[in-house]
Structures are given as C-alpha cells and as structure tokens.
C-alpha positions as CSV (number, residue, x, y, z in Angstrom):
1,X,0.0,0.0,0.0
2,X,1.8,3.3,-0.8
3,X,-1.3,5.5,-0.2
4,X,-2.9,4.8,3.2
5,X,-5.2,8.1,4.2
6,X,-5.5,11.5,3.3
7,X,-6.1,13.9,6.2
8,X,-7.3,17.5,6.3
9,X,-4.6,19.5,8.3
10,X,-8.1,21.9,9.5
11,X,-5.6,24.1,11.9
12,X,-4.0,25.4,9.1
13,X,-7.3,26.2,7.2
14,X,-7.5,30.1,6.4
15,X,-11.3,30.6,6.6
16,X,-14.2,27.3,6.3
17,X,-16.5,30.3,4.4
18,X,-13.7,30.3,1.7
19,X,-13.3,28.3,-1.4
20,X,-13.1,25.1,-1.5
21,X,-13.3,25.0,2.2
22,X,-16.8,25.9,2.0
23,X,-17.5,22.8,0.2
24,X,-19.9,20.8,2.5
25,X,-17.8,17.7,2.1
26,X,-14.6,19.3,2.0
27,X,-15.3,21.6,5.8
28,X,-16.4,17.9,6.8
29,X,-13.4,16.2,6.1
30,X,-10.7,15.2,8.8
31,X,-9.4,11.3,8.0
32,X,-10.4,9.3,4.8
33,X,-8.6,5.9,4.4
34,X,-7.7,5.1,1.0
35,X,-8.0,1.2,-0.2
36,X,-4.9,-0.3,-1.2
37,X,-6.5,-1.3,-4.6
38,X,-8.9,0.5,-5.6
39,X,-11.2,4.1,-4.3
40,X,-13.8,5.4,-5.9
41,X,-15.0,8.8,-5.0
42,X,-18.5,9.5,-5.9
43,X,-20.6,12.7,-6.3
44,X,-23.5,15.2,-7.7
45,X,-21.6,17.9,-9.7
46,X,-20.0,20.4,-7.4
47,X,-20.1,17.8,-4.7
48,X,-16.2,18.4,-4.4
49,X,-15.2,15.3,-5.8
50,X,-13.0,16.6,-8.3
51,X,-11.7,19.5,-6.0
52,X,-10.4,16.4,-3.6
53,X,-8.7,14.4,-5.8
54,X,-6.8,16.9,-8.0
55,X,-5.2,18.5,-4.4
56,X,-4.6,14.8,-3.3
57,X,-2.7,14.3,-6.3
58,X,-1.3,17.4,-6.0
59,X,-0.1,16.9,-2.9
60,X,1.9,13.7,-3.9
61,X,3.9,15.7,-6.1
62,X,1.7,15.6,-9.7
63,X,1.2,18.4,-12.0
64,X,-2.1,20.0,-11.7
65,X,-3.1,20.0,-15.2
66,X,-2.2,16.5,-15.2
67,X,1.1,13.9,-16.5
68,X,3.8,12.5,-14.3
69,X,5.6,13.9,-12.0
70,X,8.5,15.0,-14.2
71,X,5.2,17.4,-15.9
72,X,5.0,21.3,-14.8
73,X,3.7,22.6,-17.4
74,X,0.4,25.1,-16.4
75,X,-1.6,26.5,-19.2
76,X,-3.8,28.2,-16.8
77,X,-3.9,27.9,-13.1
78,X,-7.4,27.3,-11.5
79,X,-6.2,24.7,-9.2
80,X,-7.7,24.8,-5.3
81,X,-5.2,25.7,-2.5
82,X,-6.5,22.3,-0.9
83,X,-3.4,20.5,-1.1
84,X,-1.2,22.6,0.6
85,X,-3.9,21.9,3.4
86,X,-3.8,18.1,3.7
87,X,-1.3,15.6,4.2
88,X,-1.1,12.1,2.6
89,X,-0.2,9.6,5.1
90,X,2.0,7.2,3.2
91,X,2.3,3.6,4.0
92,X,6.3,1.5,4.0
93,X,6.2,0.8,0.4
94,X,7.1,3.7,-2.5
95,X,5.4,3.8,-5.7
96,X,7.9,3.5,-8.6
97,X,5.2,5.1,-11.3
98,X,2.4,6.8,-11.0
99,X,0.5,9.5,-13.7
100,X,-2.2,12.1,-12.7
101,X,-4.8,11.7,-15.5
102,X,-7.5,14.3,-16.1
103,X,-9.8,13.8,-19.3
104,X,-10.6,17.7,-19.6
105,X,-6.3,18.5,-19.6
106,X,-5.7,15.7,-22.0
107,X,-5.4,18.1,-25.0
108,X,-2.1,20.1,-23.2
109,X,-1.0,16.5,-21.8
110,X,-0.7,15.7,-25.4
111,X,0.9,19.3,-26.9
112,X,3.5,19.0,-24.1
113,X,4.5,15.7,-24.9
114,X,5.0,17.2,-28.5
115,X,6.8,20.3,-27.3
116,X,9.7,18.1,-25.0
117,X,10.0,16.1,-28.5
118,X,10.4,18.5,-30.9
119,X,13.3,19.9,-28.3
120,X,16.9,19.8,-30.0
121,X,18.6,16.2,-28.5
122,X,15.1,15.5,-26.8
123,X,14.4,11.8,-26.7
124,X,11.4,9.9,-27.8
125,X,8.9,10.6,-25.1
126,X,5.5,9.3,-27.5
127,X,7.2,6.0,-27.7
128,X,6.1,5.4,-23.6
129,X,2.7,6.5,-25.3
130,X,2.0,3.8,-27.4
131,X,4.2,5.6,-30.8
132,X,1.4,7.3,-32.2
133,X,0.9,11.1,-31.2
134,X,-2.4,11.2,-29.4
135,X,-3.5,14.5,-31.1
136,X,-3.7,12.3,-33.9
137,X,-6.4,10.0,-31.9
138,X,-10.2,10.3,-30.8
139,X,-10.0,11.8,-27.8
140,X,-11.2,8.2,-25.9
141,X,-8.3,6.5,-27.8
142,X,-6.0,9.0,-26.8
143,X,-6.8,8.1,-23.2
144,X,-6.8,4.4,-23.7
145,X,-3.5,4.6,-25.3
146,X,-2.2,6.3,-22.0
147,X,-3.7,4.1,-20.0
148,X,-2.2,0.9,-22.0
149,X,1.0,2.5,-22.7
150,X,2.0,4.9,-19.7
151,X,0.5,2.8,-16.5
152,X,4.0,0.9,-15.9
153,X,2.8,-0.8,-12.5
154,X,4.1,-0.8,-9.2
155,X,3.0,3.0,-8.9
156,X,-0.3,5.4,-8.0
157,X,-2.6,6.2,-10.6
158,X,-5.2,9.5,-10.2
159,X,-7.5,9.6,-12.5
160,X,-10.0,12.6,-12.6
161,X,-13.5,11.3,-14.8
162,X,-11.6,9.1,-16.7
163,X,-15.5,8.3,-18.7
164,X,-15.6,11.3,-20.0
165,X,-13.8,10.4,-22.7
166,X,-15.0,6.7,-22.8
167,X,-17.6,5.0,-24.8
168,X,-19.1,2.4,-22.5
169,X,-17.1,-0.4,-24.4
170,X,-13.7,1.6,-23.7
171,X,-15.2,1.7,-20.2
172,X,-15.1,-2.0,-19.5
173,X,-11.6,-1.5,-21.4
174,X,-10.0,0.9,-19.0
175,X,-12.1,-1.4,-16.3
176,X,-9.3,-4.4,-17.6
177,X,-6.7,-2.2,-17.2
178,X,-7.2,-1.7,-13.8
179,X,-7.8,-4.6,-12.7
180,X,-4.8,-5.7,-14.4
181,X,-2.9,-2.6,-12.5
182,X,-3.9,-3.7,-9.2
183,X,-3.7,-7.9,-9.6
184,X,-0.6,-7.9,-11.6
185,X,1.5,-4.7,-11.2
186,X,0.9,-3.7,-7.6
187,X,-0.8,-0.8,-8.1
188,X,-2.9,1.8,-6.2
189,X,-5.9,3.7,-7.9
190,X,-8.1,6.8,-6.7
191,X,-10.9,7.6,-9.6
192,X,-13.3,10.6,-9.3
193,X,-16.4,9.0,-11.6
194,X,-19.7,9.2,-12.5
195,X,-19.4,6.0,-14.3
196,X,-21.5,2.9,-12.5
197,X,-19.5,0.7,-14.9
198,X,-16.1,1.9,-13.7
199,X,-17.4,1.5,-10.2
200,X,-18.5,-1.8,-10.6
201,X,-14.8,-3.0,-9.9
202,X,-15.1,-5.5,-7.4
203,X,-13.7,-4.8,-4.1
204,X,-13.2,-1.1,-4.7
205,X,-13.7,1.5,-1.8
206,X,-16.4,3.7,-3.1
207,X,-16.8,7.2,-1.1
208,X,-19.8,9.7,-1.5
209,X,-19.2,13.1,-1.1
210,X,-22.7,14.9,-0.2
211,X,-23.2,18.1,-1.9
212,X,-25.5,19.2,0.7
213,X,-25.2,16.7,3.6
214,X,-22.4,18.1,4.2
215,X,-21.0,14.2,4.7
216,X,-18.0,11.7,3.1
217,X,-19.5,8.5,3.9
218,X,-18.5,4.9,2.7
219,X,-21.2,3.3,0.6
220,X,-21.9,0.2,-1.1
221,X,-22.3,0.2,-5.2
222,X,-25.6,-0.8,-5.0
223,X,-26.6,2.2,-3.0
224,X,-25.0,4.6,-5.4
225,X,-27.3,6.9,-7.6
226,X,-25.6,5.9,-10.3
227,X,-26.5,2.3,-10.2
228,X,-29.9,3.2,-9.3
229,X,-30.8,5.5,-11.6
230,X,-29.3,3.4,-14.8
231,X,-30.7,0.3,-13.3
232,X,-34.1,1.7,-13.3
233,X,-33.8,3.8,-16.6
234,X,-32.2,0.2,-18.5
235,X,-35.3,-1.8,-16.6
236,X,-37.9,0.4,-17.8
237,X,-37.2,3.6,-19.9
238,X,-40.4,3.9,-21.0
239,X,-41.8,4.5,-17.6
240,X,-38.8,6.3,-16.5
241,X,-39.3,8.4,-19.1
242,X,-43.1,9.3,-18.8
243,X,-42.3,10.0,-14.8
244,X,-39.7,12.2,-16.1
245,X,-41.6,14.0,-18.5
246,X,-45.0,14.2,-17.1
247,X,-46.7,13.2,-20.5
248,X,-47.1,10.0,-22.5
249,X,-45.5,8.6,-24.8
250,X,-46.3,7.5,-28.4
C-alpha cells in the first residue's frame, strides 16, 4: 500500500467560508482511508469530488493539469489551494510510477509531450505512449493509449473522470486495465467518476461526497445513484421516461 489516508490538516485552514473549504464535504473532512486497490469517490456535480482528488494528487507531487511527476507545465492555473492543506499519510512501500490523468487537460497533456519532443537532443517521449501522437487520436483513444502504454505498474494512478472520454465499451476496457494494475502490477488507484460501470470493480472502496449533507461516507455500489438511476432507466425507460416528462408517450 503506498497511499494509506489522506487527512485535512483543518488548523491550518484560512477561513471554512472560503473556497473550496466551503464545500460541504470538503469543511467535513478530517481522515479518509484510502484502499490499497482501488477508491472510488462519488458525487452530484459540485459535490467536491474533483476539488479532492486533484489537491490529493497534487499533494503527492503531480502536475495540476495533469502527466507524471516530471510534468509542470500550467496553461492556466485554476487549481484549489486544498493540497497545501492536507497531508497524505503514506504507507512502507514507494510507488515507482504513477500518472495524474484528467480527461478535460488531455489536450495540453498531449501538446506538451510534443513540445519536449520536438526539443533539439530531446528523446522519444511518445514511444512510452503507445508511438502514435495522441492529437492524432479520438479523444477516448488517446486516453486508452495512456492508459495501456504509460501505467507501468508498481505505482499510484489519479484519474479525474476518466468516462468522459470513454464510450461504454472503452469503459469496460480501462475497467481491464485496472484490474490488471492492481492484480498484476501492484498498483494503487483513486478515480473521481460518474461512471457505474467503472465503479463496478469489485472490491473497490467507493466514497460519497454529499453536496448538501455536508457528509464523506462509505457506501456500497448498490446504494450509489448511479447504479440506481441506470438500473431503473435500463429496466424500464419507457416508464422512466413518462415520470420524467410528465406526459405519455407514443
């Protein structure tokens, strides 16, 4: 386990009125344990979810924009002064990889990989990509080809709404992949989703971050909105639907 908690250091916290202390979830955080496989962190929009795990992997020394940890490249800076506020309580072991991946940053991933290539005596950087440049990919095959290619194993892998690039096939992919990380190359994952299929992975820790609660509590995949809401759609759309809609349909 390299990752064990995360904890909010709330002594040092400027104001709980401020951004993004203000965040319910975030002014109720003090400990979270982190599994040593897999954690899932779950959320309505603006829940926080996001906010938490870009500081966490800022906070173990990734770019904010997103890459490894030998990226600093900032095309704007918008990111949260959360992680200088918490502290990541690390466990014996030390990660020998790990990648920050945000689906949104992709894009300047991908140019900055191209920049420190083009750079006179640079080295092949793309090659640990998978060869092919990934502005010259969809943007779901771009991610896949990071996940395949850049994941080494035996490292800590952030990954910010990885489904937003994903069809639901490439879903089940990256799914794989991680199970793959975790089983065969001693890995440790924390994913912000929306996906029910990505939080499917058996064993995972899943956390739900209450956008009005006010609460980070530990809940089981059945209990997540997510599954609920797809179950029932997927069950009965056509009932779903005319709730929804408040008329009938043809």
């Amino acid at each position: 386990m390299y990752l064990k908690s995360v904890q909010l250091r709330r002594e040092s916290v400027p104001s709980f009125e401020a951004y993004p202390f203000c965040i319910p979830a975030i002014r109720a955080l003090h400990t979270l344990d982190l599994d040593p496989a897999v954690t899932f962190f779950v959320g309505e929009n603006g829940s926080g979810k996001s906010t938490l795990v870009e500081a966490i992997a800022v906070a173990a020394g990734f770019n904010a924009e997103g890459g490894s940890k030998n990226f600093n490249f900032a095309t704007r800076r918008t990111e949260s002064e959360l992680h200088q506020h918490i502290q990541l309580v690390r466990g014996m072991k030390r990660e020998r990889d790990g990648y920050f991946a945000r689906a949104e940053s992709l894009y300047n991933v991908a140019s900055t990989i191209e920049d420190l290539d083009s750079e006179p005596g640079g080295g092949r950087l793309i090659d640990s990509y998978g060869g092919r440049s990934l502005h010259a990919q969809s943007h779901g095959e771009a991610f896949l080809a990071l996940a395949m290619n850049r994941f080494f194993g035996n490292g800590v892998y952030i990954l910010d709404e990885p489904e937003a690039a994903l069809s639901p096939t490439r879903q089940l992919s990256l799914l794989v992949i991680i199970d793959q990380l975790v089983r065969e190359r001693s890995s440790q994952l924390i994913v912000a989703t929306h996906s029910p299929i990505l939080l499917a992975y058996p064993t995972a820790r899943i956390y739900l971050l209450g956008a009005s609660s006010g609460q980070i509590e530990s809940i089981r995949y059945e209990d997540t909105e997510h599954y609920q809401v797809t179950r029932d759609f997927l069950t009965d759309r056509h009932a779903f639907l005319r709730e929804l809609l408040a008329r009938e349909l043809d």
